[in-house]
Structure formats: structure tokens, C-alpha cells
C-alpha positions in Angstrom: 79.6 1.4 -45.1 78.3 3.4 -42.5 75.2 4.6 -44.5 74.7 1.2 -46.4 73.8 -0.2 -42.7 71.3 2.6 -41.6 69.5 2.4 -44.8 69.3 -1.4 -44.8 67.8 -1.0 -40.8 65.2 2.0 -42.0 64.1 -0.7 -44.9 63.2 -3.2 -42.5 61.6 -1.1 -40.6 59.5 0.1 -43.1 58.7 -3.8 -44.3 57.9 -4.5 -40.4 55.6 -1.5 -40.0 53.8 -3.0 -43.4 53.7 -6.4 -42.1 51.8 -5.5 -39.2 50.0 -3.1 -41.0 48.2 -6.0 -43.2 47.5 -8.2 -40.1 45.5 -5.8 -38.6 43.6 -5.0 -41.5 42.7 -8.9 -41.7 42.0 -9.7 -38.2 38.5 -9.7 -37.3 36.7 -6.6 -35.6 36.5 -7.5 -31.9 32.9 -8.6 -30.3 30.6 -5.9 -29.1 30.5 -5.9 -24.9 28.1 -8.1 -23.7 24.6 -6.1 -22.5 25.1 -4.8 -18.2 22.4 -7.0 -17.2 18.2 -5.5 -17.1 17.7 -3.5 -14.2 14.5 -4.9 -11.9 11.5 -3.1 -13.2 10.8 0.4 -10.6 7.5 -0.8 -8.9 4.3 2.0 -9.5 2.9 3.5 -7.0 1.6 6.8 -6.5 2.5 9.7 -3.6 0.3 10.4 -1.4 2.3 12.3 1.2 6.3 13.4 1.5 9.2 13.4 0.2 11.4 10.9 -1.4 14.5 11.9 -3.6 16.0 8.5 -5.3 16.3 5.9 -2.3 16.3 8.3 0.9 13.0 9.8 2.5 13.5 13.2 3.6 10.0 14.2 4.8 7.7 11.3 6.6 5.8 9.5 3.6 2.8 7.7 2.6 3.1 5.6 -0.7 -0.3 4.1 -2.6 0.8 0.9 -4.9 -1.5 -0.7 -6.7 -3.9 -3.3 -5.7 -5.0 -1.5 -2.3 -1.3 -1.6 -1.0 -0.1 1.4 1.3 3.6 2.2 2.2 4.2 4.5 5.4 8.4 5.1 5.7 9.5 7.5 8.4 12.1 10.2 7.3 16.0 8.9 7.3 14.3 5.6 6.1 16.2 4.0 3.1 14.3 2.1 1.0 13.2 1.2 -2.8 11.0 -1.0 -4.5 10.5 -3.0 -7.4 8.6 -5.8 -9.8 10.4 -9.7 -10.0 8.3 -11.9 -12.2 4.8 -9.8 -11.4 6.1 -9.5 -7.8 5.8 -7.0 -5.6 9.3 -6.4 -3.6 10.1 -4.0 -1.4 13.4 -3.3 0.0 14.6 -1.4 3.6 18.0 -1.0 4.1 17.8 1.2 7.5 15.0 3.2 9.2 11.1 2.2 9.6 8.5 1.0 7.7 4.6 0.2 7.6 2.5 -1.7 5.5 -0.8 -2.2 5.2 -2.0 -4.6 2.0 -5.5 -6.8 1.0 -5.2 -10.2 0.5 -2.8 -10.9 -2.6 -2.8 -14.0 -5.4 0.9 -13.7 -4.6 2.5 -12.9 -1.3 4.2 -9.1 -0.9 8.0 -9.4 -0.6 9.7 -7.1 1.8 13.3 -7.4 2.3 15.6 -6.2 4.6 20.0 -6.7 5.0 18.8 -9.0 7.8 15.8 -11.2 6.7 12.7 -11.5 4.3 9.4 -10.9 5.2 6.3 -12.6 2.8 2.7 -11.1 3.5 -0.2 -11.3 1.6 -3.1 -10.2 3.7 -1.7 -7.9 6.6 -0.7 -4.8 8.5 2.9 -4.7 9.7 5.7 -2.9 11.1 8.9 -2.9 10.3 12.3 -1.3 11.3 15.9 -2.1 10.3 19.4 -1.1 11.4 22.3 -1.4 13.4 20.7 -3.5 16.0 19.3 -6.1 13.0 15.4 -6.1 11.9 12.3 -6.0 14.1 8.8 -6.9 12.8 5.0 -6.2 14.4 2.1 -7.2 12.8 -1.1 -5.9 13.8 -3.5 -7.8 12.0 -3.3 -11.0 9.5 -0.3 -12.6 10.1 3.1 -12.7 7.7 6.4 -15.0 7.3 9.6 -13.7 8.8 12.8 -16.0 6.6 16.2 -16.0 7.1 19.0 -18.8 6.5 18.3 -21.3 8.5 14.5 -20.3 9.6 11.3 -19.4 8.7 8.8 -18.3 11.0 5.7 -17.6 11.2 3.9 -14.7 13.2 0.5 -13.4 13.5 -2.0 -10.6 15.1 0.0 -8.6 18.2 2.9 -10.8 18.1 6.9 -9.4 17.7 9.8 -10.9 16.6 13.8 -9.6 16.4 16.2 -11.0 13.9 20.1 -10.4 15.5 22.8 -8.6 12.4 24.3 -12.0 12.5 20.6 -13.7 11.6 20.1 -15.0 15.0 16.0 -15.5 15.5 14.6 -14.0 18.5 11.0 -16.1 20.1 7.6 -14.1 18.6 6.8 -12.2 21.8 2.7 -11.3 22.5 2.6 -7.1 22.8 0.3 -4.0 22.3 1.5 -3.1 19.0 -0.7 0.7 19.8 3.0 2.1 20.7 4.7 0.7 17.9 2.5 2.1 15.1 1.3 5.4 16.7 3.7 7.1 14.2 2.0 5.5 11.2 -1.4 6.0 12.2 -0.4 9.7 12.7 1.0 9.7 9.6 -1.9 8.0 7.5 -4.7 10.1 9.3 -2.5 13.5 8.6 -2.5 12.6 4.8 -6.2 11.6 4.9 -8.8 14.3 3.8 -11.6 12.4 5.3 -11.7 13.5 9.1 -11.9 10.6 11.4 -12.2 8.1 9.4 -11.7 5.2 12.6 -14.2 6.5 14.3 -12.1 7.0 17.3 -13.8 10.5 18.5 -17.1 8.6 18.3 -19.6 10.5 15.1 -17.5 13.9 15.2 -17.4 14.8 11.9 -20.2 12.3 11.2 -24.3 12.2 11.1 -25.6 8.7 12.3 -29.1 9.2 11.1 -31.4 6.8 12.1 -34.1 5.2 10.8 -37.1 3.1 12.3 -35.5 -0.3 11.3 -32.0 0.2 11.1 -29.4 0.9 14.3 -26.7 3.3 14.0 -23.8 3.1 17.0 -20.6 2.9 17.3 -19.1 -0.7 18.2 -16.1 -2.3 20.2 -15.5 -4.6 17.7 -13.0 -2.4 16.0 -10.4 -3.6 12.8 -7.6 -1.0 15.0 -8.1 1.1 17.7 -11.0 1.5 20.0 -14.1 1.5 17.9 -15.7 1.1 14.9 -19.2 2.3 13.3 -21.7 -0.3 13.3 -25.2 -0.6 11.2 -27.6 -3.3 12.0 -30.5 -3.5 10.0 -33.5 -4.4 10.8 -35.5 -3.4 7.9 -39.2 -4.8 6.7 -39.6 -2.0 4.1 -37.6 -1.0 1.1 -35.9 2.5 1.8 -32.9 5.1 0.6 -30.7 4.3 3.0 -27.7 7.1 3.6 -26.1 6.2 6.9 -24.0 7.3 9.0 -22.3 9.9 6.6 -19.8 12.3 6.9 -19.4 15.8 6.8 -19.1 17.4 3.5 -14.7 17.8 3.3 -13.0 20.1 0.4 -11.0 18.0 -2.3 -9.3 19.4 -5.1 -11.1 19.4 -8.4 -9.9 17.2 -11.1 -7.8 15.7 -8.5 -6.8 11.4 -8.9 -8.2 10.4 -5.3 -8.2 6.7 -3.5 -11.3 6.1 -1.1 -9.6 2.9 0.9 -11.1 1.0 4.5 -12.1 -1.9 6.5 -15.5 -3.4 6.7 -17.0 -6.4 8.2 -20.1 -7.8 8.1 -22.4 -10.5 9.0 -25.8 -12.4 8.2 -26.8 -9.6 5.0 -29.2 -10.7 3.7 -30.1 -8.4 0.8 -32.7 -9.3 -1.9 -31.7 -10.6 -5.7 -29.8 -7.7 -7.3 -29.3 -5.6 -3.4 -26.1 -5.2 -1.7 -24.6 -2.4 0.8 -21.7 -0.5 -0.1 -19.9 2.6 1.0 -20.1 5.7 -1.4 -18.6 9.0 -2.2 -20.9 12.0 -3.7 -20.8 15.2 -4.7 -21.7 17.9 -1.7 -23.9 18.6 -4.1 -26.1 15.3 -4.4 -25.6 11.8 -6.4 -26.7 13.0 -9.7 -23.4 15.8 -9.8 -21.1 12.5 -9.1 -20.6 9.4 -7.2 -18.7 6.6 -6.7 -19.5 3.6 -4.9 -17.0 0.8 -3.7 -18.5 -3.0 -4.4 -21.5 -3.9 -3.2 -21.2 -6.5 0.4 -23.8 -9.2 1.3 -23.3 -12.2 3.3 -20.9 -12.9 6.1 -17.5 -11.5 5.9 -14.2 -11.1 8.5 -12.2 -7.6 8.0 -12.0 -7.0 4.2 -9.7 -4.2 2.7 -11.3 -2.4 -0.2 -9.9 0.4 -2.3 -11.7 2.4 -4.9 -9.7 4.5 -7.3 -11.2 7.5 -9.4 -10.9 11.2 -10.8 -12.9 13.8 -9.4 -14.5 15.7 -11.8 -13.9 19.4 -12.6 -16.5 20.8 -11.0 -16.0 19.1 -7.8 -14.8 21.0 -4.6 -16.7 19.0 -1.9 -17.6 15.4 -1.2 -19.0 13.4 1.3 -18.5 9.7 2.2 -21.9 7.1 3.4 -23.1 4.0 3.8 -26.4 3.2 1.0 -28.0 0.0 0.1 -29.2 -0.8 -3.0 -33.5 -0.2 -3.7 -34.1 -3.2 -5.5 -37.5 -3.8 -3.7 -36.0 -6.3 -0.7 -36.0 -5.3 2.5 -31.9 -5.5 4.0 -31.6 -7.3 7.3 -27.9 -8.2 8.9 -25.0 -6.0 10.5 -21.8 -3.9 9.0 -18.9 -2.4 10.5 -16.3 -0.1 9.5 -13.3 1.3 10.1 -10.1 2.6 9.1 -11.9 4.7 6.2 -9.7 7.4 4.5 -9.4 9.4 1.7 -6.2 10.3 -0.5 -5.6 12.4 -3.2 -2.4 11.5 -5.4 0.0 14.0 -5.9 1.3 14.7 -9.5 
């Protein structure tokens, strides 16, 4: 009896293991795992100075985006960037950052664990940590947002947001101070030796000519000074003033030539214009590059000229040319803030 019941339990075992054997086969396969959402799209931009190694700066650096954008970020800074819907946003989650962009179709996004700047034609200073977010502009003027507020500030003007989002009043200042460190940090990276002018024509010639003044100017974008040309002219003439020493670059090399000029009353001729150039050491038929040519009336404009130096390049110079078109040039042009950067690979 004993065996007739363990062999009558092994058989329905044996039917139960086939019986679950066949649903299995006939239930449907399960649904793949639904896609881990699209990552934001890195932002491009190209080194210019430091180091960066994923989020973290280790070594003081300058950043080059596109559209004449620059990015200075002190070491210890944490930071990254990235594209939303052809938008340009920025991200600092501790340490210090500057900024320095042309006017933009759409406003620059920089965010912070505290608040949200917007920017779209400014220079600006920004630091974040423990004690909540702190942003100086220096010129143009940006939007500082939080929940509930939105406020706006402008040229030399401060404002503090508290860790719990409290807004602070915009406060009137000297912003020298503030941004020392990025000035430092965009002239060490620059090969083009005082490019603001601020130790007068050292590293300069301001060559004169019978119609056209050469000085230097208080009317500066930053600092103390700027270069100034005021012509004068009733004769059409090759005009290549003030320019700079010749400075070693490295052949082949992917270079930005980037700076502030204003100008007023140029009046140029059909076809003339004045721009700022870069040349060969060697002379303009080796290689040159000029950035867009300026006439009218104009506040502080960024421009930014991009290029690859050829291979037989060692030495450039930049200066300031007008176009021979047979008109004379009459009118005044500053500048300021000029630099040079080559890209690193």
C-alpha cells in the first residue's frame, strides 16, 4: 500500500511540473524595459586653458563656446554644461565662475543650486556655495530668477541669493576686485601681450599719420584705458595702425582673435569699412585674417574671429587697416579687451 501511494504522489508531480511547463511556453514574452530617458546634449566648446576632468576643475580654466562665448572657472569649481532646445545652459554647483558673451538671439542660461541667471549680452561673475549664490556684472546687464523673484541687474551692480532663496537688494560696487582673478586668468592664456591697453602702447606701435590720431583713451570697455583712432583723413591711404608686436603662435594651430570695439560717426566711402586684422610677421600676402568690417556709430561690440593658422606660420601680428576703396575715412574707434587664443587639442 505503502508504494501504491508514493507512486500515485511522484505521478502528480510529474503532471504538475507539465502543467506549468505548457503555461509558460504559451504566455507571452514580457515587454522590453522602457528607454532611461536622452541625456541633455554635452555643450561644444573648445579649451583654451586648464584642466577639467568630468565635472571638477583641477587647474584654473578658460573655456571658448561657440558664438564668441568665454567660460573662466577657478579650480575646485564644479560645473558642466549643456544644449536644451538650441540653448546654451550652464551649470555651477560650487566654486566661481566668469562669463563674458556677445549679444545672443536667445539668452545664455546659467544655473546654480540657488537661482538662475539669463544673459544675453554681458560680462558676469558668479560664485556658488555654502553661503548661497553671488552675482557681479560688469558690463550689459543679466536676469537673476528664483521662486518667487526675478530681478534684474546691470553694469557694477551685486546681488546675493540666501541657500534658502531669500533675495538680497542689487548693491552699486567696483567690481575691479571681484574679477581680478579672471582678468589674470584670461590675459595669462592670451598670446597677444596687452591686449587692454592697460600699460599704454607696450608691446604696441601707434604710428601716426598726417590725418589720423593715434592715443590712448579713458573711455575704456574694462579697466583704465583703451586705444583710440580718430581719423581725420582727406586722402585715400594704407592704413596699419596701432599694431602690435610680432608674438610666436604655433603653426597649424586652431586660434580665436576675440575683443571690444566702439565706434562713432565712420564715415567710410561705398565699399570701405575699418576692421582689425591678423597677418603673417611676414606681410599680408603670407596670410591674414581680418574680423568684419565697422562703419557707423556703434556702443561696445564683441567680435570673435575663428581660423587655422597655416603651416608655415610661427609669428603674427594684430592691427587696425581700413579698406582702399578710393574714400577718404573720417570718424573715431576704440578698442579694447583684444586677445588671442589658441585651442588646445
Amino acid at each position: 500500500m505503502k508504494r501504491a501511494w508514493i507512486a500515485a504522489l511522484l505521478l502528480l508531480a510529474a503532471a504538475g511540473a507539465l502543467a506549468a511547463a505548457l503555461l509558460l511556453a504559451r504566455r507571452p514574452p514580457a515587454p522590453p524595459a522602457p528607454p532611461a530617458p536622452a541625456a541633455a546634449v554635452p555643450a561644444s566648446f573648445r579649451p583654451v586653458a586648464g584642466k577639467i576632468e568630468g565635472d571638477r576643475v583641477l587647474e584654473r580654466a578658460l573655456l571658448a563656446f561657440p558664438g564668441g562665448v568665454e567660460l573662466a572657472l577657478r579650480e575646485g569649481s564644479v560645473f558642466s554644461a549643456a544644449e536644451e532646445a538650441g540653448r546654451l545652459v550652464l551649470r555651477l554647483d560650487a566654486g566661481e565662475a566668469w562669463l563674458d558673451l556677445p549679444e545672443r538671439p536667445v539668452p545664455l542660461l546659467l544655473r546654480t543650486p540657488h537661482a538662475a541667471v539669463e544673459a544675453s549680452r554681458a560680462g558676469l561673475n558668479v560664485r556658488a556655495g555654502p553661503p548661497g549664490t553671488s552675482v557681479t556684472v560688469a558690463h550689459g546687464s543679466v536676469t537673476v530668477a528664483g521662486s518667487p523673484f526675478r530681478q534684474e541687474i546691470s553694469r557694477d551692480e551685486t546681488i546675493d541669493v540666501a541657500p534658502d532663496g531669500a533675495l538680497g537688494k542689487p548693491l552699486r560696487i567696483d567690481p575691479a576686485a571681484i574679477l581680478a582673478w579672471a582678468r589674470e586668468a584670461r590675459d595669462r592664456a592670451s598670446r597677444l601681450p596687452n591686449g587692454g591697453f592697460e600699460d599704454g602702447f607696450l608691446g604696441w606701435t601707434p604710428g601716426r599719420y598726417d590725418e589720423t590720431e593715434v592715443r590712448l583713451d579713458r573711455r575704456a570697455h574694462a579697466g583704465r584705458q583703451s586705444a583710440l583712432v580718430h581719423f581725420n583723413a582727406v586722402r585715400d591711404y594704407e592704413h596699419v595702425t596701432p599694431a602690435s608686436d610680432p608674438f610666436p603662435v604655433a603653426p597649424g594651430a586652431s586660434c580665436r582673435f576675440t575683443g571690444y570695439v566702439e565706434f562713432a560717426d565712420l564715415e567710410v566711402g561705398p565699399g570701405g569699412g575699418v576692421a582689425l586684422e591678423v597677418r603673417d610677421a611676414r606681410g599680408p600676402d603670407a596670410f591674414s585674417r581680418s574680423a568684419p568690417l565697422w562703419s557707423g556709430s556703434s556702443g561696445w561690440r564683441k567680435f570673435t574671429l575663428e581660423f587655422e593658422l597655416p603651416a608655415e606660420t610661427r609669428q603674427v601680428r594684430v592691427l587696425l587697416t581700413r579698406v582702399r576703396n578710393g574714400s577718404p575715412t573720417q570718424g573715431r574707434i576704440r578698442m579694447d579687451d583684444l586677445a588671442f587664443f589658441e585651442f588646445h587639442p
